[in-house]
N, C-alpha and C positions, 0 to 999 in steps of 0.2 A: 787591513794593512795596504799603505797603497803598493804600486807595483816601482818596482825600481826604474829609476827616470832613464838611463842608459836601454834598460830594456824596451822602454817604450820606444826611443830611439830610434830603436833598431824594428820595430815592428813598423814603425812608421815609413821607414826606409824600405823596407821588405814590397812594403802595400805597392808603393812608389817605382820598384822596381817591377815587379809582378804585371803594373800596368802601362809599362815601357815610358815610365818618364823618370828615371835616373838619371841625374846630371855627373860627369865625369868632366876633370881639369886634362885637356891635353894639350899637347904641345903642336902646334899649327905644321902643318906637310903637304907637299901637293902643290899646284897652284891655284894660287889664292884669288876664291870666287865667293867669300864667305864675309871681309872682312868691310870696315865702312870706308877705309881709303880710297872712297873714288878716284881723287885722282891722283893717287900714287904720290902723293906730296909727305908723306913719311919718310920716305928714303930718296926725297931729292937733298942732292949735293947743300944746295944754298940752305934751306930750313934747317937742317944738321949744323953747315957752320954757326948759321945766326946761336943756332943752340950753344955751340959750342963757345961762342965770343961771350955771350950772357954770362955765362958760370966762371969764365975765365974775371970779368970785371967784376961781377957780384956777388960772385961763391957760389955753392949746391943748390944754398936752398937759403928760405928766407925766413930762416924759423923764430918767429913771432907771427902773432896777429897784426894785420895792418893796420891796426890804431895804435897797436904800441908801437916798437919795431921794425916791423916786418913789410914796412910801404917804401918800395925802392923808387925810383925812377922809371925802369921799365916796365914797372905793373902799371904807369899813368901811360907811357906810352901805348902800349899795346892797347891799353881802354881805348886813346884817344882813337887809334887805328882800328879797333872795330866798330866804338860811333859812326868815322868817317866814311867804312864800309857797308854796313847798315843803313846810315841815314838819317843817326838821330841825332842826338845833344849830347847826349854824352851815353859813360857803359862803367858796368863794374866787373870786374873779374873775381871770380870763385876757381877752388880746383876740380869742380866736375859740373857737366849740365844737371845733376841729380840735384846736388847742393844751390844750383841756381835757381830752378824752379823749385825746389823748397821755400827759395828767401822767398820769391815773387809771391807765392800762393798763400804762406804764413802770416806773408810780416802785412799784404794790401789788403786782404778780404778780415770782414772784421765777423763779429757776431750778428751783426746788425744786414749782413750782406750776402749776396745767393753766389756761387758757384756752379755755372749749367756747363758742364762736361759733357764731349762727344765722346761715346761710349768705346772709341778703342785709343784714346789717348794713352802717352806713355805710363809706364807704372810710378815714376819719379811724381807725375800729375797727379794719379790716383790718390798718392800716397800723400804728400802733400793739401790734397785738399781736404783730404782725410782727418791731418793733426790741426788743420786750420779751424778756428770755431766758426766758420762759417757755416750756412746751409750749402747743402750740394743735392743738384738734380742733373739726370745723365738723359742726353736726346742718340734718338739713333742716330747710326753716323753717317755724317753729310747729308743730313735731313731737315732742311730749312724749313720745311711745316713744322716738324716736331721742335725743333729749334723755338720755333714762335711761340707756340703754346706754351714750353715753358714761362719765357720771357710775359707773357700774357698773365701767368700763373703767379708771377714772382713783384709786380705792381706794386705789393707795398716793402717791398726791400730798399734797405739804402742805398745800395751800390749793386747792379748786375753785372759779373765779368762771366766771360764767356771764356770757355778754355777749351786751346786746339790746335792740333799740328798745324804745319802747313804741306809737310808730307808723313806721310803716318807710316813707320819704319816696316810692318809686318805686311800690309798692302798694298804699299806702294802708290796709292793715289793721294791725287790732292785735295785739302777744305775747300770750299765755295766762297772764296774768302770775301768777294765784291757781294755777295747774297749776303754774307753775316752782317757787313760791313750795315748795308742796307737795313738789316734789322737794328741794330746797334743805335742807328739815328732815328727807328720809326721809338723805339722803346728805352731809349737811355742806356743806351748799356756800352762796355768797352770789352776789349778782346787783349786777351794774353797768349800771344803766339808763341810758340816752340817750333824756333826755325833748324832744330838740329838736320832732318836730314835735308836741308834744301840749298839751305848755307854754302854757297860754293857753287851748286849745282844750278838756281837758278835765280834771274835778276828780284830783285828786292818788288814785293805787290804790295798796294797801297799803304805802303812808313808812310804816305804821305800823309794818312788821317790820324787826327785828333782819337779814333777811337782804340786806334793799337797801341796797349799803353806800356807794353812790354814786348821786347822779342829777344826770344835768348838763345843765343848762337853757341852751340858744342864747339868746342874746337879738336875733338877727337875723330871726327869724322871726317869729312872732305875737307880741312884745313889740316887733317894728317897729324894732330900733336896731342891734344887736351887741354883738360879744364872748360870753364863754363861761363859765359860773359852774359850779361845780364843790360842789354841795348833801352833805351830810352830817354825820356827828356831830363833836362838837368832836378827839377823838382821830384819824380819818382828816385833817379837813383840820389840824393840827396838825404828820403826818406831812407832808404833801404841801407845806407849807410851806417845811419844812425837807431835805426829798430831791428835790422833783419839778423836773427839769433844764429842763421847759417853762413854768415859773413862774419861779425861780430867775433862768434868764439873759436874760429877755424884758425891755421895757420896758413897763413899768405903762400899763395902757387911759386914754383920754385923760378928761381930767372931764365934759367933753362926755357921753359915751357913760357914764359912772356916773348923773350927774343925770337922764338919758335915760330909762335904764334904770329906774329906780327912779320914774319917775312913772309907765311904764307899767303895771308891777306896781301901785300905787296906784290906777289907773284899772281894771282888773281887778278889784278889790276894790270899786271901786263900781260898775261896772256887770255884774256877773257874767253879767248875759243876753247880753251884746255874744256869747260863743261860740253860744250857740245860733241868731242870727241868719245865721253862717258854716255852721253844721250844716241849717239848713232849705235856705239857697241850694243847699248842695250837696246835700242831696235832690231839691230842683223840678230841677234840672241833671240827674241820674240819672234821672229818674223821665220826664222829657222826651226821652232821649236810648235808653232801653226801648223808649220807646212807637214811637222811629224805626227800631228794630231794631238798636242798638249796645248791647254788654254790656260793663261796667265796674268793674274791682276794686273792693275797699278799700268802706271806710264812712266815711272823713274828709273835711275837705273839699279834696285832694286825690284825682281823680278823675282817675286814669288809662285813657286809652281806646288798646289795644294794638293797630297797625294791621299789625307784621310786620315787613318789611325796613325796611331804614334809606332806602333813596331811597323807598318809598312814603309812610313818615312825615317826611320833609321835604318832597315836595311836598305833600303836606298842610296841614303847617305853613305853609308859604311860602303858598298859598292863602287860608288863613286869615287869613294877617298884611295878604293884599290885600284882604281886605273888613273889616281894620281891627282884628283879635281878633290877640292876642299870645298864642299857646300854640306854646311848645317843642318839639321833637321831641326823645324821650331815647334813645339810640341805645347801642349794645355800645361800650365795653364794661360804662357806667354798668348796665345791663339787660344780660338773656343774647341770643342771636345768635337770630333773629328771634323777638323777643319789643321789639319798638321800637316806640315808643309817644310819643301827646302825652300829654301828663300836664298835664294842667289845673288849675290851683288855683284853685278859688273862694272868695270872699271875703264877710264881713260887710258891707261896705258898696256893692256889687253891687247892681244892679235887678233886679226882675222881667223886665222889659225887656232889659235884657243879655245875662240865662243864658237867656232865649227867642229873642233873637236870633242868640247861639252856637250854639243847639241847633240851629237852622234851617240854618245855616252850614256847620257839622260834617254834618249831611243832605246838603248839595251837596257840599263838598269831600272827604271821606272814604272813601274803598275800603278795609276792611280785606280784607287778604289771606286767603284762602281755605281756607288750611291751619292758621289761628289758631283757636286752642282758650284759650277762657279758663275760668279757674277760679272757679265762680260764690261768689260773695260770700257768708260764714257767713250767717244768719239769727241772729238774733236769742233761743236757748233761753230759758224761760220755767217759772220752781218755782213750784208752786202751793198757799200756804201758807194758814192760818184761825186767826183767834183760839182756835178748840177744834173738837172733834169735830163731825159733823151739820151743819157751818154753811153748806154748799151748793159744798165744793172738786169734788166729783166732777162735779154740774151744770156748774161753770164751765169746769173740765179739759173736758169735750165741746162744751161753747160755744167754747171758744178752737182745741179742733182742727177743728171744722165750719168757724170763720171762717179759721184758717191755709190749710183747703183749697177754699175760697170765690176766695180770693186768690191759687191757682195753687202754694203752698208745699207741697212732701212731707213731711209733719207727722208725727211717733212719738210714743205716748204712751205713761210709763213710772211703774207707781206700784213705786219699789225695793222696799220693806216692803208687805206685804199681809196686816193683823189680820184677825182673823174670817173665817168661811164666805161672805159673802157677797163678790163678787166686782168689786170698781170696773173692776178692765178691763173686764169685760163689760159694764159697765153704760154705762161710755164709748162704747166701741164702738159700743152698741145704738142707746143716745141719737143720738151723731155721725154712724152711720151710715157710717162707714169698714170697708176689707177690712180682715184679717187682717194685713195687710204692716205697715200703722199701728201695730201694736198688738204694743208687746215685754212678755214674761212677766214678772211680780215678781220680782227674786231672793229674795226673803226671802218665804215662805207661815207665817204660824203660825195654828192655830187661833183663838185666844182672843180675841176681839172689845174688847179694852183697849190700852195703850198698850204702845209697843213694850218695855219693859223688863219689864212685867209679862206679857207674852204669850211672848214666849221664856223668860223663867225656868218658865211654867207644862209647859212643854217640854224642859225642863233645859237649855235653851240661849243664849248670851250672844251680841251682836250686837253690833260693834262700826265704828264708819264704813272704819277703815281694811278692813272685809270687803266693806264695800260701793260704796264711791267708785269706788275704780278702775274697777267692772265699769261703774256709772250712767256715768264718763266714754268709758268703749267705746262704749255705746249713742249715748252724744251722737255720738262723732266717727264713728260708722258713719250717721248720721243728718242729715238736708238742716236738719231743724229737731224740737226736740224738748220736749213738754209735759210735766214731772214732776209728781206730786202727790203731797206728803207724808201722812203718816201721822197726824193727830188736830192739833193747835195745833202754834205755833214751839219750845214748849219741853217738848215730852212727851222723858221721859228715855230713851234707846235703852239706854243702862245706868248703872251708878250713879256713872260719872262723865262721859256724855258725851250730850248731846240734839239734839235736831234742828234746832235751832239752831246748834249748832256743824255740823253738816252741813251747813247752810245756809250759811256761811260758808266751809266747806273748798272748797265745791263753785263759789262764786267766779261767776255766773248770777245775774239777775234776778230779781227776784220779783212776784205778784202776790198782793196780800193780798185773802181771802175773808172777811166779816163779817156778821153778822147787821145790819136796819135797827131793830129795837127797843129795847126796855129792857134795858140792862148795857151796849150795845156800846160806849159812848164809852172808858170804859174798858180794856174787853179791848180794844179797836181801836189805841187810842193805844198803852199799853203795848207789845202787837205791833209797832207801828211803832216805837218807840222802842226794842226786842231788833233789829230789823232793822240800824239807822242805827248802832246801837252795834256790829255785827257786820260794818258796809261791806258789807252789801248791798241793794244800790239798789232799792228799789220800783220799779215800772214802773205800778202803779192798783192801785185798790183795786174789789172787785165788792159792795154791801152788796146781799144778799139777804132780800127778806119783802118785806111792804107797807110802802112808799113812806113814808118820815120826813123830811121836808124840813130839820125843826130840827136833831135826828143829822147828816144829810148836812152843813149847813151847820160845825156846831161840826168837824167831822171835815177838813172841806174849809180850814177855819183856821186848821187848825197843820199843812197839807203843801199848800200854793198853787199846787208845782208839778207835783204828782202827781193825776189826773185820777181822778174817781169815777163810779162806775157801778150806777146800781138795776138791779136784775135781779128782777123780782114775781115770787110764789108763782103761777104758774100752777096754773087749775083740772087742769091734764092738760099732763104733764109728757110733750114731743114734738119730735122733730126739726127737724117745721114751725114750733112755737112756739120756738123757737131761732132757726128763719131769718127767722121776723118780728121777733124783736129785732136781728136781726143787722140788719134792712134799713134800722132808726133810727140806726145805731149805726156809726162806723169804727174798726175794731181795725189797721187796718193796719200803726199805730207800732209796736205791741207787738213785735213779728215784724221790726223795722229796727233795727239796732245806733245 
């Protein structure tokens, strides 16, 4: 006879409890360090009214499906207003991002087609890919080798989609997305991004390619309301209209939650700094919780700190909640079997006070377990780019790895291309005063002290990025942190249809622009910077070298307000020590923090 199902029930719960993963519904206390509201746009004033005016012109709720009924006016608005914030053509709205990445993952991947998942995607993913007939194969995560080999594996599939955060809610770190992008065009394949936790938090990465064919933006999280928008061209959501069984047979999100939505996006767009004020909290929080000797994933402001077993990070938690802080303990099977953890989310609207008084908190309550090993946090790689040849990239390449290892970072410098006899590794080295270990060979040596298209033809040799990227991305991912320095300005040609500016774009890293302080620079500066921005690749500073231009500086510092500048004089004698005297004016610490 079998065993009565209630009883089983309860055994199963027992088991569950016994190995401290029983879930419990409570009611939120404390201050809130737990929840995804970065930036506190739940309980601003304006998204409340917008709510409020919705339901007053629409009613509660919109109870129909949106083919029948249930398609108001402001469910097209609010589409049209996360398209235009996203980037794409058009959006559809759902009432959860579960229900969205269902539609995307059911209604596109057919049977005929692969599914390659990065192994900590959300469980809405998992799930989803799961009821999809598609094939599904899982790479490690943020592992572009194993990434390939799938993709290598899957050749005779119809369609390859790639699926993956763009911030991954339980680590905190971000996809390699300019690396997938890059596989995507070597192998045919396209990307389904889940932009929930980034949405808000940070500007839009490559919407510009043809290969992201979906990005679907929560609106629970840092847009503070709900529901699930489903961003891309007019042809995908067109389809998904008309096929996707999670849109289809749902009943349309309530007007409330449209009008909501759509004023926070609104308020995004005027106050664009509001993310950076969530991004500094969650620095001073890391940077205080270092200095107490706890190490912590991720670069968002989702700041997970991994304490081991599941009853260590519950009494943690519970601890916490008694001295009044609300942070979670996320426990197996959410996370893997001792890797549990409180995962802290901090917020824009947070005190100094607050995350100083957590930090202190987390110092009392806290034992991480002793067999925990965590994976320490990317750094920050750094291209070291110049309006033109001479302009001081090699000086600055030894100033930025002197101060990476000033600051405790194991720093590589890597110039890929190396024109002419003279030798910029060496000269870094000498400068910086780093071993050998620092310092990786060129792959490319040509004699001829001109630019790279003219220096290998003199050679009878053609150089082209796809010869060279892959190897510069080995270097990176062998490396804690890494300083590149290009080859003569952004647009000297490596050959006669490809420049270092496209390099600089494939290669998907920061950059630092190197410029002269005198006459011409305004020019060649800007320009530069304006190949950059046109390229999505993000400035991180600018270094103008010579004697000190105040007016330069100023016109240059006018048109980029929020990219920071930096003199660097012609020293009489060009010296290690005279490097660490500027250094000691000077903090470079950002550079080197994602």
């Amino acid at each position: 006879m079998n065993k009565d199902f209630r009883s089983e029930l309860n055994e199963v719960a027992a088991r569950w409890r016994d190995a401290g993963l029983e879930r419990k519904l409570v009611e939120p206390s404390g201050i809130d360090f737990s929840s995804n509201d970065y930036l506190g746009l739940s309980k601003n004033p304006s998204v409340i009214k917008a709510a409020i005016a919705a339901v007053e012109e629409f009613g509660a709720g919109a109870p129909s499906a949106r083919l029948l009924r249930g398609n108001y006016p402001i469910h097209r608005q609010a589409e049209l207003t996360a398209a235009q914030f996203v980037g794409t053509e058009n959006a559809l709205l759902l009432p959860s991002g579960w229900q969205a990445n269902l539609a995307i993952v059911t209604t596109l991947a057919t049977q005929d087609d692969v599914l390659i998942c990065d192994e900590l995607v959300h469980a809405s993913l998992i799930d989803a890919s799961r009821l999809s007939k598609a094939c599904v194969k899982i790479f490690k995560h943020n592992d572009l080798a194993a990434l390939e080999q799938c993709l290598q594996l899957s050749s005779a599939m119809r369609q390859r989609f790639i699926v993956v955060e763009d911030i991954y809610s339980m680590d905190g770190d971000r996809t390699p997305l300019p690396g997938i992008i890059e596989l995507c065009e070597k192998y045919d394949a396209y990307v389904i991004l889940d932009l929930a936790h980034s949405v808000g938090l940070y500007p839009p990465r490559h919407f510009q390619s043809k290969r992201v064919i979906t990005r679907m933006v929560t609106g629970g999280k840092a847009l503070g309301v709900g529901g699930g928008i489903i961003c891309a061209s007019d042809d995908v959501i067109n389809h998904l209209i008309n096929h996707a069984r999670p849109f289809l047979f749902t009943t349309a999100v309530p007007p409330a939650t449209c009008g909501a939505l759509q004023r926070s996006m609104q308020l995004l767009r005027e106050q664009p700094g509001l993310c950076d004020i969530a991004h500094q909290n969650a620095l001073l929080l890391r940077e205080l919780l270092k200095a107490k000797g706890f190490d912590c994933l991720g670069e968002a402001p989702i700041v997970p700190l991994v304490v081991g077993s599941a009853q260590a990070t519950i009494k943690a938690s519970n601890k916490l909640g008694e001295l009044g802080f609300d942070v979670r303990a996320i426990r197996p099977p959410t996370v893997a079997e001792g890797s549990s953890r409180l995962r802290i989310v901090v917020h824009a609207d947070h005190t100094t006070e607050q995350i100083s008084d957590l930090a202190d908190a987390i110092a009392q309550c806290v034992v991480v377990d002793a067999d925990v090993k965590v994976s320490k946090q990317r750094l920050n790689d750094l291209l070291v780019v110049g309006t033109d040849t001479d302009v001081g990239k090699t000086v600055i390449s030894a100033l930025l790895m002197r101060a990476a290892a000033r600051y405790g970072h194991g720093v590589t410098y890597l110039k890929p291309i190396q024109t002419g006899k003279d030798s910029d590794t060496k000269a870094v080295q000498q400068l910086a005063e780093v071993n050998d270990s620092s310092m990786s060979a060129p792959l490319v040596e040509l004699r001829l002290p001109a630019s790279v298209d003219q220096a290998a033809a003199a050679e009878g040799a053609h150089i082209t990025i796809n010869d060279v990227l892959p190897k510069v991305r080995q270097v990176i991912a062998d490396n804690e942190l890494t300083v590149i320095e290009t080859a003569g300005g952004l647009l000297v040609p490596w050959n006669e249809k490809q420049h270092q500016g496209d390099f600089a774009q494939r290669l998907g890293i920061d950059a630092v622009l190197v410029t002269r302080t005198g006459l011409g620079t305004l020019n060649h500066t800007l320009l530069t910077i304006e190949a950059l921005a046109k390229r999505h690749v993000k400035l991180r500073a600018v270094f103008m070298v010579g004697d000190p231009h105040r007016e330069n500086k100023n016109s240059i510092q006018a048109q980029i307000l929020d990219v920071p500048i930096f003199e660097f004089p012609l020293f009489k004698k060009l010296s290690t020590a005279n490097l660490d005297l500027w250094l000691d004016t000077e903090d470079l610490q950002f550079l080197f923090k994602r």
